[in-house]
C-alpha positions as CSV (number, residue, x, y, z in Angstrom):
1,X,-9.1,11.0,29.7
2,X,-7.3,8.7,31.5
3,X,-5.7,8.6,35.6
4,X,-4.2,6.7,37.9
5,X,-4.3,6.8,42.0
6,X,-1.9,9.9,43.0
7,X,-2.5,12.1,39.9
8,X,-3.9,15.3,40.3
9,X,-7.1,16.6,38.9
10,X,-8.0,20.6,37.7
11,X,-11.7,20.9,36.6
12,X,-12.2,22.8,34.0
13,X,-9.1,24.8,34.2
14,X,-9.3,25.9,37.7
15,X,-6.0,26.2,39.5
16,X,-8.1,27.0,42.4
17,X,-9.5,24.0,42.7
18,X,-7.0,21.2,42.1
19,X,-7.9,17.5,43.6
20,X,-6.0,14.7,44.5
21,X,-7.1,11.2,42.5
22,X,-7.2,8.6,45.5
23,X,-9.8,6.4,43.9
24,X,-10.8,4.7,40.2
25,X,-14.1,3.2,39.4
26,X,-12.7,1.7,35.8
27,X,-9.6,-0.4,35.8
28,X,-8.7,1.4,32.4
29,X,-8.3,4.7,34.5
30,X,-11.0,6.2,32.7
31,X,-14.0,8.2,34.8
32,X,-15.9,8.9,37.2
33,X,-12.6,9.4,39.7
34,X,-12.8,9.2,43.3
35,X,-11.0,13.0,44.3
36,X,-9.8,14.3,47.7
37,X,-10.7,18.3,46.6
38,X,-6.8,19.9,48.3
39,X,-8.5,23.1,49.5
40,X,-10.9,21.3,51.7
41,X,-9.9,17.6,52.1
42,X,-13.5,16.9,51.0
43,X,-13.8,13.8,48.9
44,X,-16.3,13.2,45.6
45,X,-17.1,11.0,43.3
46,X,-16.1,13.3,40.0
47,X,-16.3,12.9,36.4
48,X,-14.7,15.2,34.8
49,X,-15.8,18.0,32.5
50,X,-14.1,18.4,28.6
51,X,-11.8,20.8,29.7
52,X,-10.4,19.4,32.9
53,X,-6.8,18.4,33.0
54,X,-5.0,15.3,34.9
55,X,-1.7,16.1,35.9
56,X,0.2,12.8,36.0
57,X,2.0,11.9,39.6
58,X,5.8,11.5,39.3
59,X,6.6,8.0,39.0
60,X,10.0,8.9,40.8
61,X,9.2,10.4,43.3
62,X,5.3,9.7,44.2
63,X,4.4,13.3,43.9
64,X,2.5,15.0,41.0
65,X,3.7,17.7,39.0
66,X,3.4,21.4,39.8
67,X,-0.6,22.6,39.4
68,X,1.6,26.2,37.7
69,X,4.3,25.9,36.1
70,X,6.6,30.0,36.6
71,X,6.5,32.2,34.2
């Protein structure tokens, strides 16, 4: 797993809980992350479990994709 600064992180599959990356500890993106948790503004030092997803930032626009995509 991989990130950089403005991706988004869901741990283990929970859309409740998304997290903001603001922070890497390895210059090859790679974990722990430093995460700003959305809900709360709290901020962690994280490393991810095996079923956490990163959802890349947009590189146009600065922002990161949508946590849920419609249906």
């Amino acid at each position: 797993m991989q990130a950089r600064v403005g991706d988004r992180l869901i741990p283990d599959g929970d859309t409740d809980r998304i997290g903001l990356v603001i922070g890497l500890q390895n210059a090859d993106g790679s974990p722990p992350y430093v995460i700003k948790w959305l809900s709360s503004g709290h901020i962690a030092l994280v490393s991810p479990g095996p079923y956490a997803r990163i959802l890349p930032a947009d590189p146009a626009g600065g922002r990161a994709a949508p946590a849920v995509t419609p249906a």
